[in-house]
N, C-alpha and C positions, 0 to 999 in steps of 0.2 A: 223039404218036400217040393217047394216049389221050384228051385233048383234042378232038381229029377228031371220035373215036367218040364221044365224049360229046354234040359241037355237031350232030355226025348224028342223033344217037338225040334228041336234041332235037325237032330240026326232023321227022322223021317223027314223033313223038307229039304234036306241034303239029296236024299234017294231021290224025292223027287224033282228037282235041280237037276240031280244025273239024267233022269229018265227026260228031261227035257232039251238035255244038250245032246243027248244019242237022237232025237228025234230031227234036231235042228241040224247035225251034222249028217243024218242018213240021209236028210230032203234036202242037203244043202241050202240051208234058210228057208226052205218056204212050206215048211210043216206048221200052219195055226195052231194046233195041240200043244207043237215046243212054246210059242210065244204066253199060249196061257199058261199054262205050266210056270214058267218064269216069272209071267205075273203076278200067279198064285204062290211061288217062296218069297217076290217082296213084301209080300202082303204080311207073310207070315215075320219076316225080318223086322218089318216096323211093330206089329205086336211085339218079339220079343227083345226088339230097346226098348221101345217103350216101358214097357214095363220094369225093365233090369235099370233104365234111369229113372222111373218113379218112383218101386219100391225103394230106389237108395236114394235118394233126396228126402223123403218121405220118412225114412227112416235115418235123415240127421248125418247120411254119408259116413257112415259105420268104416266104411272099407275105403275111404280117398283120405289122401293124406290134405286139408282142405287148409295146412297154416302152411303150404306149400303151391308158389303159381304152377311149377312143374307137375305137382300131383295132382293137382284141380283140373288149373285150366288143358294142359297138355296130355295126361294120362288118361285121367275120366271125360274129359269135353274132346277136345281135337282126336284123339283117336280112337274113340266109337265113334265121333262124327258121319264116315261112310258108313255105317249099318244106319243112319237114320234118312241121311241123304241117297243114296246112290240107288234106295228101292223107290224113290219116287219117279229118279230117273227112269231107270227100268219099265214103271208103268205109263210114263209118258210117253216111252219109245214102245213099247206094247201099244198102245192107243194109236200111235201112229202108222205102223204095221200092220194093226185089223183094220184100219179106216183103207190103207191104199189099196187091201184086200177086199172091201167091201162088206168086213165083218160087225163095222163098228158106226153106230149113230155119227152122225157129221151135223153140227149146227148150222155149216153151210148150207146146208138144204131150204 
């Protein structure tokens, strides 16, 4: 079941992904909407590694081949790596974007 939930919660942060790249492409970058938008599927990407690397650690890596460096370190670890990494990025580059728009708190102040 929680599989279901996860390929659902997928698929609608997908939609809205899209709905966020048509906005960013109609305003030619400078629609805020597309940046939160974007914000809000990393958001959702790091929930759903997170959780898809907890529950399988947690549950003893059922599914990695783990007397294998290729199935460990390279299958399971190095590539899911970017869904854990690249949404941070994302929301670092969103922070930066509403800050130079004047959207976003500055501790320079």
């Amino acid at each position: 079941m929680e599989l279901l939930a996860i390929e659902v919660l997928s698929v609608i942060n997908g939609s809205v992904g899209i709905a966020g790249l048509f906005l960013w492409f109609r305003s030619q970058g400078r629609d805020t909407r597309a940046v939160l938008l974007f914000m809000a599927t990393a958001i959702v990407h790091l929930y759903s590694t997170s959780f898809y690397y907890l529950s399988e650690i947690i549950a003893g890596c059922p599914n990695v081949d783990t007397t294998s460096f290729t199935g460990t370190w390279i299958k399971f670890g190095l590539a899911n790596a970017p869904w854990v990494t690249m949404p941070w990025v994302v929301l670092w580059w969103g922070v930066q974007v509403l800050r130079r728009d004047g959207l976003a708190p500055s501790h320079d102040r």
